[in-house]
N, CA, C and O atoms as a GROMACS GRO file, in nm:
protein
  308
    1UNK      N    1  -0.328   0.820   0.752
    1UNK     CA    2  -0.212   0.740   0.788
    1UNK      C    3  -0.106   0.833   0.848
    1UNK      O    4  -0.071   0.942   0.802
    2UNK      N    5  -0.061   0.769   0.962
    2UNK     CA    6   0.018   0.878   1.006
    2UNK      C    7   0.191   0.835   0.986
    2UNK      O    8   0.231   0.719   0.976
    3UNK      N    9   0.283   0.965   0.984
    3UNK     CA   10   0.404   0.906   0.934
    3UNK      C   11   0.502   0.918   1.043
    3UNK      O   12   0.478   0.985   1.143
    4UNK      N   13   0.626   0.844   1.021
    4UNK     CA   14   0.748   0.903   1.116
    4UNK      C   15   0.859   0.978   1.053
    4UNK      O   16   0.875   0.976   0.931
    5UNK      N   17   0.909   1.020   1.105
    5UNK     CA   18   1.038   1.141   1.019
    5UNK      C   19   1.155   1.034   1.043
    5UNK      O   20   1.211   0.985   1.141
    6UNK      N   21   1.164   1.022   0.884
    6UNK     CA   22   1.307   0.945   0.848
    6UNK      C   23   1.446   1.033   0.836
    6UNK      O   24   1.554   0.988   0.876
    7UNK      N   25   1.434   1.137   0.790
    7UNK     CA   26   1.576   1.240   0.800
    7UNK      C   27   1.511   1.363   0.882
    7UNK      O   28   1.403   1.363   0.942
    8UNK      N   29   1.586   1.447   0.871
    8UNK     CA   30   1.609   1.622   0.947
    8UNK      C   31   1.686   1.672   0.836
    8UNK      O   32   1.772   1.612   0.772
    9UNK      N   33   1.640   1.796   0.823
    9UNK     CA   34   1.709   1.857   0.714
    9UNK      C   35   1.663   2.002   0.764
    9UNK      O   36   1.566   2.036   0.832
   10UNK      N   37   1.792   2.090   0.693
   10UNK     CA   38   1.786   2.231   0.708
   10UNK      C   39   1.769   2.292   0.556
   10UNK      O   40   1.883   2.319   0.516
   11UNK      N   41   1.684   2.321   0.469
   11UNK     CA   42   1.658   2.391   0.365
   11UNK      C   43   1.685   2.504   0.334
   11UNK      O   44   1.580   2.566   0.314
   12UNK      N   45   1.788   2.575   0.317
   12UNK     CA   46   1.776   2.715   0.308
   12UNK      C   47   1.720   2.807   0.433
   12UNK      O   48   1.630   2.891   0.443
   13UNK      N   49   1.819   2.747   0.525
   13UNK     CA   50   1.755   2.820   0.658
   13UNK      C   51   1.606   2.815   0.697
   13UNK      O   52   1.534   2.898   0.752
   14UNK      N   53   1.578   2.672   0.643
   14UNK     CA   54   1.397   2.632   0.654
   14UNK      C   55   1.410   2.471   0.717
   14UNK      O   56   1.471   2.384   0.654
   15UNK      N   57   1.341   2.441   0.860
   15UNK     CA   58   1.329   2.337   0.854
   15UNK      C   59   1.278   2.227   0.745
   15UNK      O   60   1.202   2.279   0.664
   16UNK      N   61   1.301   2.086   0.722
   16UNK     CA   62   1.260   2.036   0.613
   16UNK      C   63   1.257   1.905   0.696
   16UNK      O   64   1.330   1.890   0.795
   17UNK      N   65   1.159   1.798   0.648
   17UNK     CA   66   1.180   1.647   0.695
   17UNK      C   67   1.134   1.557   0.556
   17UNK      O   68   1.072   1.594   0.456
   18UNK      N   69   1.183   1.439   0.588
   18UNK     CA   70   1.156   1.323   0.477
   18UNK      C   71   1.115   1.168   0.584
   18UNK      O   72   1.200   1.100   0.642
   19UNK      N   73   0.966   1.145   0.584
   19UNK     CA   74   0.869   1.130   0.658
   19UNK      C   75   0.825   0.954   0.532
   19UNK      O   76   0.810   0.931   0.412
   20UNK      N   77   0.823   0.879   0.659
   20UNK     CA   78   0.829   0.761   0.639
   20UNK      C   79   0.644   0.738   0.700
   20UNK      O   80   0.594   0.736   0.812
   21UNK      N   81   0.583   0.723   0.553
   21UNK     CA   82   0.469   0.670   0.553
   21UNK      C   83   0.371   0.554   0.544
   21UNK      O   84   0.250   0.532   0.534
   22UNK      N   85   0.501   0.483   0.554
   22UNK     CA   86   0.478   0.305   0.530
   22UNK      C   87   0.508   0.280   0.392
   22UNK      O   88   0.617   0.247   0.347
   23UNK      N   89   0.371   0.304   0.313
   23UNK     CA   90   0.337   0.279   0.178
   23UNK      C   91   0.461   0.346   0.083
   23UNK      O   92   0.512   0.287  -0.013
   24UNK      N   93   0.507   0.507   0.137
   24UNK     CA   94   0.534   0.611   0.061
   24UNK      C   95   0.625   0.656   0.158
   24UNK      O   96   0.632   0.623   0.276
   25UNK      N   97   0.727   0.776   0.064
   25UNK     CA   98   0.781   0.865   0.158
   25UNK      C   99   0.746   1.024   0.128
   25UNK      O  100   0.703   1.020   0.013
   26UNK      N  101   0.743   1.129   0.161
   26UNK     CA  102   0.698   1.219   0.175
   26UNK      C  103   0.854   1.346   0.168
   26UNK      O  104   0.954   1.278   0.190
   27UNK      N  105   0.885   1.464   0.151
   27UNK     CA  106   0.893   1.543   0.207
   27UNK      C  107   0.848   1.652   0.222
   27UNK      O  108   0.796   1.710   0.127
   28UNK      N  109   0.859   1.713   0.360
   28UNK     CA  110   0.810   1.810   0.382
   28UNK      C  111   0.873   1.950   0.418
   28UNK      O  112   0.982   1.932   0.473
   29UNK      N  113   0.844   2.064   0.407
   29UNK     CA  114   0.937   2.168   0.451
   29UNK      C  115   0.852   2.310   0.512
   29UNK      O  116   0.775   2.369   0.436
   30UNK      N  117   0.865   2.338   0.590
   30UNK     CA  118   0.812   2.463   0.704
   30UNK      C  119   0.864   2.611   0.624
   30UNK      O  120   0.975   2.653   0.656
   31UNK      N  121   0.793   2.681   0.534
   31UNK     CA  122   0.817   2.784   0.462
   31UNK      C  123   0.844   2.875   0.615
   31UNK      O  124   0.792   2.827   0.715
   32UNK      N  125   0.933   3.018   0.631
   32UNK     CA  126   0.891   3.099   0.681
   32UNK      C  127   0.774   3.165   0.733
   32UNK      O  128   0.699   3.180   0.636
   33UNK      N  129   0.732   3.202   0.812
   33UNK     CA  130   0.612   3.273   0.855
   33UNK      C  131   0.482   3.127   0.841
   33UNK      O  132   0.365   3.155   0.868
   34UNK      N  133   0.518   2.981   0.799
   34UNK     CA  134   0.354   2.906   0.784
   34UNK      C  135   0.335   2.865   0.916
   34UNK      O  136   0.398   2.913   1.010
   35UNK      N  137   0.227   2.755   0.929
   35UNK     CA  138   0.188   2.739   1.031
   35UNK      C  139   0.178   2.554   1.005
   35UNK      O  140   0.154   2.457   1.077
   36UNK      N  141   0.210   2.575   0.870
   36UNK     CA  142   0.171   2.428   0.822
   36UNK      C  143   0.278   2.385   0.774
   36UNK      O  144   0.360   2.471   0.738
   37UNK      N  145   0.312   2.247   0.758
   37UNK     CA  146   0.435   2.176   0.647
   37UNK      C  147   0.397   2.172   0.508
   37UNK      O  148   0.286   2.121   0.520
   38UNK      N  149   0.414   2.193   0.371
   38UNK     CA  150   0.372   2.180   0.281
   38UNK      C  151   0.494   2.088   0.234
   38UNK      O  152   0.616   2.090   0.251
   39UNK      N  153   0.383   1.989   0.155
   39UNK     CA  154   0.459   1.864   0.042
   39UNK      C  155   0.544   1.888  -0.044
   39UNK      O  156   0.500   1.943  -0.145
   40UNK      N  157   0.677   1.862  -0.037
   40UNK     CA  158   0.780   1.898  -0.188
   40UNK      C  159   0.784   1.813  -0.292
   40UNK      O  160   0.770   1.693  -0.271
   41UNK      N  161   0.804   1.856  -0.409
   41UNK     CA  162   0.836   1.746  -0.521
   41UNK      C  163   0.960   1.639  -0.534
   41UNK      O  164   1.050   1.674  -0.457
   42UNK      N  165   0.986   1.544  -0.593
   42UNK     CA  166   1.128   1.412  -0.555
   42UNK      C  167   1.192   1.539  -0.560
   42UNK      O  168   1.209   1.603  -0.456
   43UNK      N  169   1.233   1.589  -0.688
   43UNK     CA  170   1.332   1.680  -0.692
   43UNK      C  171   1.376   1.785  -0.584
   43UNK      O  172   1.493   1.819  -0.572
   44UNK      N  173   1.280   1.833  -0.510
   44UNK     CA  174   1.335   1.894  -0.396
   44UNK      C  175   1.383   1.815  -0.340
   44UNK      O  176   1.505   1.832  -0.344
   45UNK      N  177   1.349   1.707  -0.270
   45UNK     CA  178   1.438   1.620  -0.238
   45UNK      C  179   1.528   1.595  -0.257
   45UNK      O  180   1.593   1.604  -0.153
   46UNK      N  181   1.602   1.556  -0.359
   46UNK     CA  182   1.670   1.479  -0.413
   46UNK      C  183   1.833   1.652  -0.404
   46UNK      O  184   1.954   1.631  -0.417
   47UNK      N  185   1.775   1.781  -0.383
   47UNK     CA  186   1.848   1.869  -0.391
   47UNK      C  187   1.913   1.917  -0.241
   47UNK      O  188   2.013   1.982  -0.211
   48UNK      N  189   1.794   1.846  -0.154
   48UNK     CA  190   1.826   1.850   0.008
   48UNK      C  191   1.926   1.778  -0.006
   48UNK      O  192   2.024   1.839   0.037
   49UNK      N  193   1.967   1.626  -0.064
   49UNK     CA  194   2.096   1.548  -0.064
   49UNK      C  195   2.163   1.633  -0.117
   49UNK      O  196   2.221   1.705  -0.036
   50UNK      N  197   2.184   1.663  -0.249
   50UNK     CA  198   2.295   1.734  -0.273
   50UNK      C  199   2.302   1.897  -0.195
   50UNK      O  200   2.399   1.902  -0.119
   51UNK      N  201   2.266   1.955  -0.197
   51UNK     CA  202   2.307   2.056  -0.170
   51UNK      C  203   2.220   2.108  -0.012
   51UNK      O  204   2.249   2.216   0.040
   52UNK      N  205   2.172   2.065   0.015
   52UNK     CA  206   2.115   2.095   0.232
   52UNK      C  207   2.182   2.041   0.313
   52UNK      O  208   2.272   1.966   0.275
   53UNK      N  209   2.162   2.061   0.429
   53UNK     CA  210   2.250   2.037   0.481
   53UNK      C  211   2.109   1.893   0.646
   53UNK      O  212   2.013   1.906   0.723
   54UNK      N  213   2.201   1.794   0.600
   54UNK     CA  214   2.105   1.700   0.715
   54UNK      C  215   2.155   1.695   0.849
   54UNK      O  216   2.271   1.685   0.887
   55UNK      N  217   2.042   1.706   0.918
   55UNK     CA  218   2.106   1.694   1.048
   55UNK      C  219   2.010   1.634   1.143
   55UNK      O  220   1.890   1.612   1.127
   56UNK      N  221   2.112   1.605   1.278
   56UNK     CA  222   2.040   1.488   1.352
   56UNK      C  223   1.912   1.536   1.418
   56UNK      O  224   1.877   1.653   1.406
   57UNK      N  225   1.831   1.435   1.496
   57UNK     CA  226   1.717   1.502   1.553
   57UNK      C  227   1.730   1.606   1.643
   57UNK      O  228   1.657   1.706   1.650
   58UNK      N  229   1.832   1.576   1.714
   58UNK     CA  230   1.888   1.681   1.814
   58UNK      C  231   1.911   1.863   1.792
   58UNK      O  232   1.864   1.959   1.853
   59UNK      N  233   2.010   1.850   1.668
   59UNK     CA  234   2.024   1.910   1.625
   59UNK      C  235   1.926   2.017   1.551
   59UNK      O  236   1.935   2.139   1.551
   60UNK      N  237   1.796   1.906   1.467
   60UNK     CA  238   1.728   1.983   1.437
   60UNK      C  239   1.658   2.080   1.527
   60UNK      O  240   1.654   2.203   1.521
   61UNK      N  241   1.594   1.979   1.631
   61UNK     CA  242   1.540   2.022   1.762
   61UNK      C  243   1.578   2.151   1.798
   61UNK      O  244   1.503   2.244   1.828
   62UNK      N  245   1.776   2.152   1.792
   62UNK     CA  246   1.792   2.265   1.872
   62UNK      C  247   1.786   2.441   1.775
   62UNK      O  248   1.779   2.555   1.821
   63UNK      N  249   1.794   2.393   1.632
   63UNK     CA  250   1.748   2.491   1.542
   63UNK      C  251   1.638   2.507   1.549
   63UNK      O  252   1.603   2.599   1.623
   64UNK      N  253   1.560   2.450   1.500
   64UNK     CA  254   1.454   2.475   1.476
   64UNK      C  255   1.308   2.502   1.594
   64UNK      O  256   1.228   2.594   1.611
   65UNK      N  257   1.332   2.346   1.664
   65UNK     CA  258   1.253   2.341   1.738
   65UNK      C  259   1.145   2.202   1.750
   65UNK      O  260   1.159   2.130   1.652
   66UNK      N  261   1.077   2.166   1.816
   66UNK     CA  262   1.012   2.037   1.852
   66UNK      C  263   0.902   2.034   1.724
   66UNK      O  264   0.855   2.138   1.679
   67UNK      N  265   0.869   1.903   1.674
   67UNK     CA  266   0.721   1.883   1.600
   67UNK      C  267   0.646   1.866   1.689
   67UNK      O  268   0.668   1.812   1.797
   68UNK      N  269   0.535   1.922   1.642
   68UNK     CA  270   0.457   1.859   1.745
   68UNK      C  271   0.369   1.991   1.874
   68UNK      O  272   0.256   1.996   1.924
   69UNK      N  273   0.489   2.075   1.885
   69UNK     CA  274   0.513   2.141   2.034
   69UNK      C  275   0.525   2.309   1.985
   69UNK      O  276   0.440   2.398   1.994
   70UNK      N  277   0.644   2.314   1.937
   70UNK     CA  278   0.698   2.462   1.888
   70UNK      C  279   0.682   2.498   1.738
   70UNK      O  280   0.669   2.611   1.690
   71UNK      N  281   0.684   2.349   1.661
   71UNK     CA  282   0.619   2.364   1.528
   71UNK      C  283   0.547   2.239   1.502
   71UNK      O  284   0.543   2.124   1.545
   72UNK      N  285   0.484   2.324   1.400
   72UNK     CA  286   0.339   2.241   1.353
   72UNK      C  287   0.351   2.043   1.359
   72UNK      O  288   0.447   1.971   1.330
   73UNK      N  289   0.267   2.021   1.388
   73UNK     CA  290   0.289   1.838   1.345
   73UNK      C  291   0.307   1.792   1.216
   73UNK      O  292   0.291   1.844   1.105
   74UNK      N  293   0.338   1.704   1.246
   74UNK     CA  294   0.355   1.635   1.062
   74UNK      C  295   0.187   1.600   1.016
   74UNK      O  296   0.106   1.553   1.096
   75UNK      N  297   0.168   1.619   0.933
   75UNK     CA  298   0.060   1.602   0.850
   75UNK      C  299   0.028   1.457   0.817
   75UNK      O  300   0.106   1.379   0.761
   76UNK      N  301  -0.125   1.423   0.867
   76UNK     CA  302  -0.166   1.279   0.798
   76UNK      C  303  -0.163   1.234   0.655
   76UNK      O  304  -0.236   1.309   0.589
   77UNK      N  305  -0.115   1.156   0.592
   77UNK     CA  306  -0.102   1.105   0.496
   77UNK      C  307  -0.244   1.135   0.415
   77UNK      O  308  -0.262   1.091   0.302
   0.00000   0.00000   0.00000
């Protein structure tokens, strides 16, 4: 199942997304040096609200960089 990215988030100077899977929501976050997104627990989540910082697609885009293109795709469900 494939998902769409519901927020943008900056993690600790780590891209991060929260990925709308129909059924479920997901987040995900781009460690340094991976190649892959790995799955976070609610609680990471829930710490991106309080304390990360969200930002628009644009924005992420211009930090980080494209899904898809410059970093890895989002992962099938």
């Amino acid at each position: 199942m494939s998902g769409k990215v519901d927020t943008y988030w900056s993690w600790e100077t780590q891209p991060a997304v929260v990925v709308d899977y129909g059924e479920f929501f997901r987040g995900l976050l781009l460690e340094d040096g991976d190649d892959k997104w790995e799955s976070v627990t609610e609680r990471d989540v829930v710490d991106w609200f309080k304390e990360g910082q969200e930002l628009t697609k644009e924005k992420f885009e211009e930090v980080f960089g494209v899904i898809g293109s410059t970093l890895p795709p989002i992962p099938q469900a």
